[in-house]
PAVO-899323 format. One record per residue (C-alpha): residue in one letter; x, y, z. Coordinates in nm, 3 decimals. Each point is the difference from the previous one (the first is absolute). Example, Ala and Ser with C-alpha at 12.3 -4.5 7.8 and 13.67 -1.06 7.14 Angstrom:
2
('a'; (1.230; -0.450; 0.780))
('s'; (0.137; 0.344; -0.066))
END
This chain:
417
('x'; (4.068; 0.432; 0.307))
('x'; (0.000; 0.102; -0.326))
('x'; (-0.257; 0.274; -0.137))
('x'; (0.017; 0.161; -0.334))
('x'; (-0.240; 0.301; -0.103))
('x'; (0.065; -0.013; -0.401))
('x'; (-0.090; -0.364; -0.030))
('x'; (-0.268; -0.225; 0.119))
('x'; (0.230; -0.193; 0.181))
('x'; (-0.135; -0.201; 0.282))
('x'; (0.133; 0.115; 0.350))
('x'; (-0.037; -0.312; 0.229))
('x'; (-0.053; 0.088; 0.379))
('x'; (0.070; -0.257; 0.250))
('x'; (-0.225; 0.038; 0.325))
('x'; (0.147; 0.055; 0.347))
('x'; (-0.076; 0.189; 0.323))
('x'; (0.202; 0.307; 0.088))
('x'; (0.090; 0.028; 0.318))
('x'; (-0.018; 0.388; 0.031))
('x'; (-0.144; 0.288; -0.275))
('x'; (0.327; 0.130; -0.179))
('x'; (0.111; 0.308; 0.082))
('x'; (-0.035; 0.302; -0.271))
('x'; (0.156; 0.307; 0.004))
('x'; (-0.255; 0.270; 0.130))
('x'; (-0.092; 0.339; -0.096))
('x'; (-0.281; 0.242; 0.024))
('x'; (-0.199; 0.129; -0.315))
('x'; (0.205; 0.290; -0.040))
('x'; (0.319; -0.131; 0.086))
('x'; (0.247; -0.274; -0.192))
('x'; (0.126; -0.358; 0.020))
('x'; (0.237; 0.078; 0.248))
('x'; (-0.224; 0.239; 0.222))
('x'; (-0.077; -0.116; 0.343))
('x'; (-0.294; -0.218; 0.127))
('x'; (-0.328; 0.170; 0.094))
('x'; (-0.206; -0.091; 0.316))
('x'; (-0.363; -0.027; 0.040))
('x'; (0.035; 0.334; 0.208))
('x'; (0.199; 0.227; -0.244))
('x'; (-0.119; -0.151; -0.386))
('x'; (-0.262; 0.280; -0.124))
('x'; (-0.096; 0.100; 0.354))
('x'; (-0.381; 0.036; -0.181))
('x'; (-0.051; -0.396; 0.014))
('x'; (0.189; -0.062; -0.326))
('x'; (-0.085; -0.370; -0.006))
('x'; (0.251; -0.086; 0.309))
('x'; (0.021; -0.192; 0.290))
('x'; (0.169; -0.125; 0.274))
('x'; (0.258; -0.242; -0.048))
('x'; (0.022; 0.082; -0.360))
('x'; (0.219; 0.137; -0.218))
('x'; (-0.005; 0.224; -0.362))
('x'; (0.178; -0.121; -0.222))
('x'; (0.082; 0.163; -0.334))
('x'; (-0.184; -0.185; -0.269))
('x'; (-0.334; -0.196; 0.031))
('x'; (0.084; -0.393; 0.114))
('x'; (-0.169; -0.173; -0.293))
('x'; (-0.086; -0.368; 0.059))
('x'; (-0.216; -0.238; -0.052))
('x'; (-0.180; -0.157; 0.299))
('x'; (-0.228; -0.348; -0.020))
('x'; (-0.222; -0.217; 0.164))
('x'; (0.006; -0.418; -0.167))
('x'; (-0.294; -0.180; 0.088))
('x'; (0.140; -0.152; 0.340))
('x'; (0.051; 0.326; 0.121))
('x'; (0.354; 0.055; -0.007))
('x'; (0.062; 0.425; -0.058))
('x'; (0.353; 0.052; -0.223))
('x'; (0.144; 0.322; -0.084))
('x'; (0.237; 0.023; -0.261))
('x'; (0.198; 0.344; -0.010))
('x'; (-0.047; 0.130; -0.383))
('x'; (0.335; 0.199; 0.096))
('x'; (0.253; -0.269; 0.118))
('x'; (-0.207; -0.303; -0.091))
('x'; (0.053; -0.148; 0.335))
('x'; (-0.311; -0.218; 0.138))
('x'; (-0.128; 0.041; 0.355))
('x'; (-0.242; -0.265; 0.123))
('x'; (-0.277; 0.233; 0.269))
('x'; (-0.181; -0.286; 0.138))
('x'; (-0.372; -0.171; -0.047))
('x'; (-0.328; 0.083; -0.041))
('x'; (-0.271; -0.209; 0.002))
('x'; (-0.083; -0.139; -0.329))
('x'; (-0.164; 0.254; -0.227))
('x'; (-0.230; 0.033; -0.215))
('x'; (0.053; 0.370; -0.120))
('x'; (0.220; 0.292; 0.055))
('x'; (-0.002; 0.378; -0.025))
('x'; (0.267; 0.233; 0.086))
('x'; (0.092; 0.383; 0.034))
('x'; (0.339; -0.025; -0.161))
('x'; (0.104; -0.023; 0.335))
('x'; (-0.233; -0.278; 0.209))
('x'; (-0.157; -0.295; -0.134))
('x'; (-0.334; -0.108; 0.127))
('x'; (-0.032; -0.371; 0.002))
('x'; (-0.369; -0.089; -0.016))
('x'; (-0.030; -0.372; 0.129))
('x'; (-0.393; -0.032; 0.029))
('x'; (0.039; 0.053; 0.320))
('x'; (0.110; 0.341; 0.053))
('x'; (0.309; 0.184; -0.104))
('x'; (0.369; -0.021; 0.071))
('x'; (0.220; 0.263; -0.079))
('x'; (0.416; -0.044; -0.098))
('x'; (0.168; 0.363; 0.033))
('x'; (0.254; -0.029; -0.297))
('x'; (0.233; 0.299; 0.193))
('x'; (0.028; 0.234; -0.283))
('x'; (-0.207; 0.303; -0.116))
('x'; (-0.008; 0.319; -0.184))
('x'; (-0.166; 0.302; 0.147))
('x'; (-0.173; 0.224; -0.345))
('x'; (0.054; 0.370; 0.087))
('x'; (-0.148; 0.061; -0.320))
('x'; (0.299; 0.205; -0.108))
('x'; (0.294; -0.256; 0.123))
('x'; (-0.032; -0.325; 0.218))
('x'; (0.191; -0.151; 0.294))
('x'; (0.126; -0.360; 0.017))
('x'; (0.001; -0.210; 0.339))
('x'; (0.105; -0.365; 0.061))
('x'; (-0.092; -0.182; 0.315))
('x'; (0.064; -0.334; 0.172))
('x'; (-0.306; -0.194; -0.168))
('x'; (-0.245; -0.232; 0.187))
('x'; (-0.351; -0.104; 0.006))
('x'; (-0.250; 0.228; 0.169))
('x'; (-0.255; -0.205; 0.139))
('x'; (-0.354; -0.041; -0.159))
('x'; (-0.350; 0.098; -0.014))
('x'; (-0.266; -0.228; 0.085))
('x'; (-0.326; -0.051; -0.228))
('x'; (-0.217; -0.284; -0.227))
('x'; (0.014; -0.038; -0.318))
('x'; (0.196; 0.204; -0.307))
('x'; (0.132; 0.329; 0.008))
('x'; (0.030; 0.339; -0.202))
('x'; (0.275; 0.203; 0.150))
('x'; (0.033; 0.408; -0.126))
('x'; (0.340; 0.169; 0.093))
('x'; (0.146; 0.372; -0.052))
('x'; (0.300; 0.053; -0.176))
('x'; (0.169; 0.112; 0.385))
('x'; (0.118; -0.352; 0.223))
('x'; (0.066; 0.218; 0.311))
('x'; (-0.318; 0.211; 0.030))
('x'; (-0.399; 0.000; -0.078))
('x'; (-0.174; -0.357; -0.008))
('x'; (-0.075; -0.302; -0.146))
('x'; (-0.304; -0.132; -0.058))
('x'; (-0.107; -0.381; -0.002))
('x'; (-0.338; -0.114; -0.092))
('x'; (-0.102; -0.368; 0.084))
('x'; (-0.217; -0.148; -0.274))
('x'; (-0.156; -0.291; 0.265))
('x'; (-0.059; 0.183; 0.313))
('x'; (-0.064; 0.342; -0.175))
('x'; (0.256; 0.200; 0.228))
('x'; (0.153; 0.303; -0.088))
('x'; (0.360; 0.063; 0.175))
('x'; (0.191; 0.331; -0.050))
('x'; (0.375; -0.120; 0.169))
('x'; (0.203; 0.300; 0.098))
('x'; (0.264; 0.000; -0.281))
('x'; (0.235; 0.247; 0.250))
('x'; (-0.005; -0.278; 0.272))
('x'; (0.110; -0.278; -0.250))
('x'; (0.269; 0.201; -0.084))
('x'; (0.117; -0.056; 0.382))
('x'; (-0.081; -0.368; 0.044))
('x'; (-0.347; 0.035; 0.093))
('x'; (-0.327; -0.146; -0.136))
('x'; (-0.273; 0.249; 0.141))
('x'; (-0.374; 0.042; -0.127))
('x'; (-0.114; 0.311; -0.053))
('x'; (-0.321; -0.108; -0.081))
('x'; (-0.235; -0.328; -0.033))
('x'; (-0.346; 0.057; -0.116))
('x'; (-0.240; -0.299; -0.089))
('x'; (-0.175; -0.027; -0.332))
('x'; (-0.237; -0.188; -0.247))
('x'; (0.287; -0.311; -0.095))
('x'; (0.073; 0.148; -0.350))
('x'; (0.295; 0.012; -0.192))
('x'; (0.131; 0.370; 0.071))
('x'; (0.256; 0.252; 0.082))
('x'; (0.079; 0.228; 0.219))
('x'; (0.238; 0.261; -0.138))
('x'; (0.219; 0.217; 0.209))
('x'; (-0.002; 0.319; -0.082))
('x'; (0.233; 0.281; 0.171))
('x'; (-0.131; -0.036; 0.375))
('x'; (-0.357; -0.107; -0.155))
('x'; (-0.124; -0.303; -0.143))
('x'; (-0.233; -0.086; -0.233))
('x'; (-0.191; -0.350; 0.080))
('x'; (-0.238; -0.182; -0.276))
('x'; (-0.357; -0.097; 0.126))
('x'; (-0.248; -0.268; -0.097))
('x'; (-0.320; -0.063; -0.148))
('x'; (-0.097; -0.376; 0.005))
('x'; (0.409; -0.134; 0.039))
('x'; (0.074; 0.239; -0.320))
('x'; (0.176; 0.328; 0.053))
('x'; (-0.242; 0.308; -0.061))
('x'; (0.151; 0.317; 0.120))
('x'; (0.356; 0.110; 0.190))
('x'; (-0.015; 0.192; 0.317))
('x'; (0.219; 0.223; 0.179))
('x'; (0.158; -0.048; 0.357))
('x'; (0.257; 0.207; 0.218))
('x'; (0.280; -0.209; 0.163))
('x'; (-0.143; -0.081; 0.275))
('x'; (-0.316; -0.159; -0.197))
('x'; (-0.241; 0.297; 0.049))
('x'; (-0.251; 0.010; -0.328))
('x'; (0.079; 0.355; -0.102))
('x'; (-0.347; -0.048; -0.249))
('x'; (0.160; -0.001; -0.325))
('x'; (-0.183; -0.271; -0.195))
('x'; (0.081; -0.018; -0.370))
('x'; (-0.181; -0.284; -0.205))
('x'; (0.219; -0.262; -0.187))
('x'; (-0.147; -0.288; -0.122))
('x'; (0.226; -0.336; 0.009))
('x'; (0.282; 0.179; 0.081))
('x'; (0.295; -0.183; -0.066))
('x'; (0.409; 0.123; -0.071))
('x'; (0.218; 0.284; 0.200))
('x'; (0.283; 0.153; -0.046))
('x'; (0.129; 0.291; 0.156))
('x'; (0.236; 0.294; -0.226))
('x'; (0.126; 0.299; 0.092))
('x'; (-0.370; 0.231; -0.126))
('x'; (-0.195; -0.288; 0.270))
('x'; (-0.100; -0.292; 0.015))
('x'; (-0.205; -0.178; -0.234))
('x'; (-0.300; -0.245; 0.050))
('x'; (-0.090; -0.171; -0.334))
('x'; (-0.469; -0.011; 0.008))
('x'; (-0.214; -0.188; -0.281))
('x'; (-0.045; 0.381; -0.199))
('x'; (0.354; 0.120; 0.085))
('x'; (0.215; 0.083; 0.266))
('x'; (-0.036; 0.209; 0.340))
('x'; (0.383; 0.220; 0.078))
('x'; (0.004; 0.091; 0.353))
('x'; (0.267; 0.301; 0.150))
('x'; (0.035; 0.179; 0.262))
('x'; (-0.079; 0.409; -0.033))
('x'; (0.025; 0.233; 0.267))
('x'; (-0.003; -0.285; 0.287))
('x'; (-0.310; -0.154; -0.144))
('x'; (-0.050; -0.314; -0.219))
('x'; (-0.073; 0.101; -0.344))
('x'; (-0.190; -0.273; -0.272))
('x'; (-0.023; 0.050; -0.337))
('x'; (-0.168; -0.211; -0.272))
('x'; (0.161; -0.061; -0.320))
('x'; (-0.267; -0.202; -0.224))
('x'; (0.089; -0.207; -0.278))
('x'; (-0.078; 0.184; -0.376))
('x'; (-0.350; 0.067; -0.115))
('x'; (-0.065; -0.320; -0.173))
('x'; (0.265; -0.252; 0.102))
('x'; (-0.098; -0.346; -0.007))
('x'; (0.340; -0.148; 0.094))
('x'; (-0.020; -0.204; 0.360))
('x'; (0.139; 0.186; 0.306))
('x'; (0.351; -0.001; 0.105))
('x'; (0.011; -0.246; 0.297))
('x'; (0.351; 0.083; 0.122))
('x'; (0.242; 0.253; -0.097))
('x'; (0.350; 0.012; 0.042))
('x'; (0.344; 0.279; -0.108))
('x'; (0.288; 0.092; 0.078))
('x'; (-0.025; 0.073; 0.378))
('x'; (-0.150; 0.378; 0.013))
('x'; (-0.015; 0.076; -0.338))
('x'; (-0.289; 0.137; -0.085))
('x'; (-0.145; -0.190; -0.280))
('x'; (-0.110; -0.375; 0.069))
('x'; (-0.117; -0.308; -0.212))
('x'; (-0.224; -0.260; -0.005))
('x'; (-0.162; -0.196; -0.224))
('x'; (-0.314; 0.004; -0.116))
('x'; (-0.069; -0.375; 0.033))
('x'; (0.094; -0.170; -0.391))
('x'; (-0.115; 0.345; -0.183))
('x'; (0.299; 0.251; 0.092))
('x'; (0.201; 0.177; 0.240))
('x'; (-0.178; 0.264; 0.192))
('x'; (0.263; 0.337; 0.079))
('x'; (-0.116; 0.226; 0.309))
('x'; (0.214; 0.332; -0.020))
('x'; (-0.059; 0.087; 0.358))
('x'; (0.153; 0.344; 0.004))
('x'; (-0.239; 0.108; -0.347))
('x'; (-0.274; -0.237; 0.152))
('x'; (-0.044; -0.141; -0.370))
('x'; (-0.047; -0.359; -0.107))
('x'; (0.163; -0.156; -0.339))
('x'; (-0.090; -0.327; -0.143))
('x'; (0.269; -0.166; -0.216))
('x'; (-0.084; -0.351; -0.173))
('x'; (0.173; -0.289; 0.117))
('x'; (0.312; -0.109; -0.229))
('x'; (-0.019; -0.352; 0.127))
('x'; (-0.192; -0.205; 0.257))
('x'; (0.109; 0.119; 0.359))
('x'; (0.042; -0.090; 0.361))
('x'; (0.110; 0.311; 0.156))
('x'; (0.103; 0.353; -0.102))
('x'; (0.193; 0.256; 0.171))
('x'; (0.039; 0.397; -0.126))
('x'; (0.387; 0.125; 0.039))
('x'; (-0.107; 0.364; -0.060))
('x'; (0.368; 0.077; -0.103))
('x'; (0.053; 0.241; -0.275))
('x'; (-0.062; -0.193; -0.270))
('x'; (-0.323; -0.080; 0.170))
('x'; (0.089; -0.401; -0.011))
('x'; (-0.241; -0.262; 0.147))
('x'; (0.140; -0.371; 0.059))
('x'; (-0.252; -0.277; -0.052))
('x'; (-0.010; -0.408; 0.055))
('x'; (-0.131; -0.211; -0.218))
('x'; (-0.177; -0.332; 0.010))
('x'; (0.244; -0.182; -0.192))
('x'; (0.258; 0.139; 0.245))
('x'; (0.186; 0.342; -0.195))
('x'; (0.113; 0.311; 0.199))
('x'; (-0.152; 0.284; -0.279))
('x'; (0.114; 0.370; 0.026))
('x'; (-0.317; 0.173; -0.123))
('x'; (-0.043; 0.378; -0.157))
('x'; (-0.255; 0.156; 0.226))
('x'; (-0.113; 0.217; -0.286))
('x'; (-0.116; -0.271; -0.177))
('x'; (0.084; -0.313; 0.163))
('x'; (0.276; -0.117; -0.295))
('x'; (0.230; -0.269; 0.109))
('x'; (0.325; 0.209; -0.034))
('x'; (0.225; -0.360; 0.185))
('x'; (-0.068; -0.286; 0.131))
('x'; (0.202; -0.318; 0.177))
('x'; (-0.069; -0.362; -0.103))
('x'; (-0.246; -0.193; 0.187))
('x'; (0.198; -0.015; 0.382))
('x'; (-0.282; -0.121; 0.219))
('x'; (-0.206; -0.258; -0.211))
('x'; (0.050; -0.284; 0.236))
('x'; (-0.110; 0.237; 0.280))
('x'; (-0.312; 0.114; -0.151))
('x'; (-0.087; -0.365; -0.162))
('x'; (0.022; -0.108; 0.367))
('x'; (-0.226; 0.263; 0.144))
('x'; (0.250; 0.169; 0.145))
('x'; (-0.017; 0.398; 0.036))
('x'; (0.340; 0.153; -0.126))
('x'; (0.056; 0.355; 0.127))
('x'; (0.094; 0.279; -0.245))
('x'; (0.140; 0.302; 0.172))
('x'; (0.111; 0.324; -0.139))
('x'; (0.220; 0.297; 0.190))
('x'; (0.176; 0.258; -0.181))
('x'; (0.295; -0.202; -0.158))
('x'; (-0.096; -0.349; -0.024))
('x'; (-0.270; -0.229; -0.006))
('x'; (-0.035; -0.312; 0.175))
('x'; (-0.137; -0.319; -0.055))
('x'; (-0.071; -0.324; 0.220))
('x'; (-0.045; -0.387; -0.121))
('x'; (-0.146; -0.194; 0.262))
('x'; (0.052; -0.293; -0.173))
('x'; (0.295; 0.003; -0.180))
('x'; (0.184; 0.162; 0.342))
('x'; (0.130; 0.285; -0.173))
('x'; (-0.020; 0.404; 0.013))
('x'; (0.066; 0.230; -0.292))
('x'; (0.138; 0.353; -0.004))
('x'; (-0.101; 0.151; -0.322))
('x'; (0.158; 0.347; -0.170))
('x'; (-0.362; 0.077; -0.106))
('x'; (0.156; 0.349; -0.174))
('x'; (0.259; -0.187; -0.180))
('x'; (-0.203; -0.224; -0.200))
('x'; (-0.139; -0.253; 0.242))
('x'; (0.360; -0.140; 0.059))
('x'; (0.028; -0.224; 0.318))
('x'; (0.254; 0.169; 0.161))
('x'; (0.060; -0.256; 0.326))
('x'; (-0.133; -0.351; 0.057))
('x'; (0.001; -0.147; 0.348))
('x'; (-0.092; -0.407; 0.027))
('x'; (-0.173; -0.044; 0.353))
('x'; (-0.008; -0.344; 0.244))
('x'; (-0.392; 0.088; 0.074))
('x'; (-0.248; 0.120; -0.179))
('x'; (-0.056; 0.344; -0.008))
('x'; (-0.334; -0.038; 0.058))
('x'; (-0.073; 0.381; 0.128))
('x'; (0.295; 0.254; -0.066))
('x'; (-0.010; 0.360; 0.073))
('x'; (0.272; 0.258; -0.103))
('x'; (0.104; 0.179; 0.337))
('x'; (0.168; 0.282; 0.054))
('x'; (-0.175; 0.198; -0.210))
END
């Protein structure tokens, strides 16, 4: 395989099925290439992310993990570029992931692919693991889902609400971690289209009025109302950064943290006077604190979660999606209708680069191309044209890798993050 990283030239990736995970040379976080492996007893003895039967490794395993619309889960390693077919889901219909599971949502329920690689956030480093990956099991439940992670795969929850049945699930992330599917909780609702939001060991779990959500209330683990009740009407868009989590409401946004071994909520109302729509979804770089959405056809809505501020910038061209890279030079990436990859100002929403349309087919077709952002790259997914871009977004929008793919990407995920 060829790859260059000064040119867009096209790197063209055969599929096959490994028969084993390569091996990579271990270390711990403080130690080099060369150190020796860490086990799940030894690595940070404080629950640094590890587990049995894993290993630390010394830089995060990067790749690119999707679903096509048969079912089939691929991984490609963003490291070696070697392709490793996990298995089958049923078909799907949507995806979320963790940056290290994906949650298939079928209809009829949930089934969850463990990619095998992770990185713990100790805030002031991180560790790196790599596991044999496989597919969980699944979650039963009717009709679409919302699913609200933390930025932690081994520990804390994840919470699943079922749009059909009205059930709220909080899984027991620490459990997945080890092969297990295990409910902490299931607690029957109004059928609505909700969340439930994990929060530390709480959870936060929307409620109501008439099939439309009204307010969010708060649970222990175990599903015990602790008789926080917070209103939030149509609440709609999570996203959890390193200040809380956020839970986007029709007049702003609730952020939810835990103080003191209690669950805190604070409300963070849009300015006096805005008349933009709400933010339905908001997405970043994973735990950074600012996040992005848009603000339906009139702008992009910016929540700075640590200053609990909100910035509206106008929209430089009709969008699909937005994401906030919070990087130093405060970049946001955007996706247009017409199919461009924009790197955005976030002081006042300038086009500073942009690609040439690279998903057109994809979104002409009604396909959903994924834009995803981490500290280096960016990365883009067309459905359609069975492609996925890796994009330099600091060095002008240049695409740094291109990898043709024998399915469609339909749902991709960047794991390993």
């Amino acid at each position: 395989m060829t790859t260059t990283r000064k040119d867009p030239v096209r790197s063209r990736v055969a599929l096959f099925t490994l028969a084993a995970v390569l091996t990579i040379a271990l270390s711990s976080c403080a130690g080099g290439p060369s150190a020796a492996p860490v086990s799940a007893d030894t690595a940070g003895g404080d629950g640094h992310g590890a587990i049995t039967g894993a290993e630390e490794v010394a830089e995060p395993q990067l790749g690119l993990t999707w679903i096509d619309p048969d079912g089939t889960v691929t991984h490609l390693d963003l490291l070696d570029e070697s392709l490793t077919e996990l298995g089958e889901t049923a078909p799907p219909t949507g995806m979320s992931t963790d940056g290290r599971y994906l949650f298939a949502d079928t209809g009829a329920g949930l089934e969850i692919v463990d990619s095998g690689v992770w990185t713990w956030d100790h805030v002031d480093h991180f560790h790196y693991y790599r596991a044999a990956p496989h597919l969980l099991g699944s979650v039963t439940g009717d009709g679409s889902t919302h699913v609200a992670t933390s930025n932690l795969s081994t520990s804390g929850g994840t919470g699943i609400s079922f749009a059909g049945s009205g059930d709220a699930v909080l899984l027991d992330t620490e459990a997945l971690s080890k092969g297990e599917v295990t409910e902490r909780f299931r607690i029957e609702r109004e059928p609505h289209d909700g969340l439930v939001v994990p929060v530390g060991s709480f959870a936060l779990v929307t409620e109501a009025v008439d099939g439309v959500g009204a307010t969010v209330v708060g649970y222990s683990a175990d599903g015990t109302e602790m008789g926080l009740v917070e209103p939030c009407a149509d609440p709609a868009g999570t996203v959890t950064t390193r200040v809380g989590a956020v839970i986007g409401c029709r007049d702003g946004a609730l952020l939810a943290h835990v103080a003191d071994e209690e669950l805190q909520v604070e409300r963070i109302p849009y300015p006096e006077g805005a008349t933009a729509p709400a933010a339905r979804s908001f997405d970043n770089r994973e735990g950074r604190p600012t996040v992005a959405g848009l603000a339906g056809s009139e702008g992009i809505w910016l929540l700075d979660t640590r200053n609990r501020s909100w910035k509206l910038l106008p929209s430089p061209a009709p969008l699909v999606h937005v994401t906030a890279v919070d990087d130093d030079d405060d970049h946001l990436l955007a996706l247009t209708q017409d199919g461009r990859v924009l790197v955005l100002s976030g002081g006042d929403g300038s086009i500073l680069a942009q690609t040439e349309p690279l998903v057109a087919d994809s979104l002409a077709a009604g396909a959903s191309p994924t834009l995803i952002a981490d500290q280096h790259r960016a990365y883009l997914s067309a459905p359609t044209e069975r492609r996925l871009y890796e994009i330099d977004y600091a060095d002008a929008a240049r695409i740094a890798r291109t990898f043709d793919t024998a399915t469609q990407p339909a749902f991709v995920a960047e794991t390993g993050r």
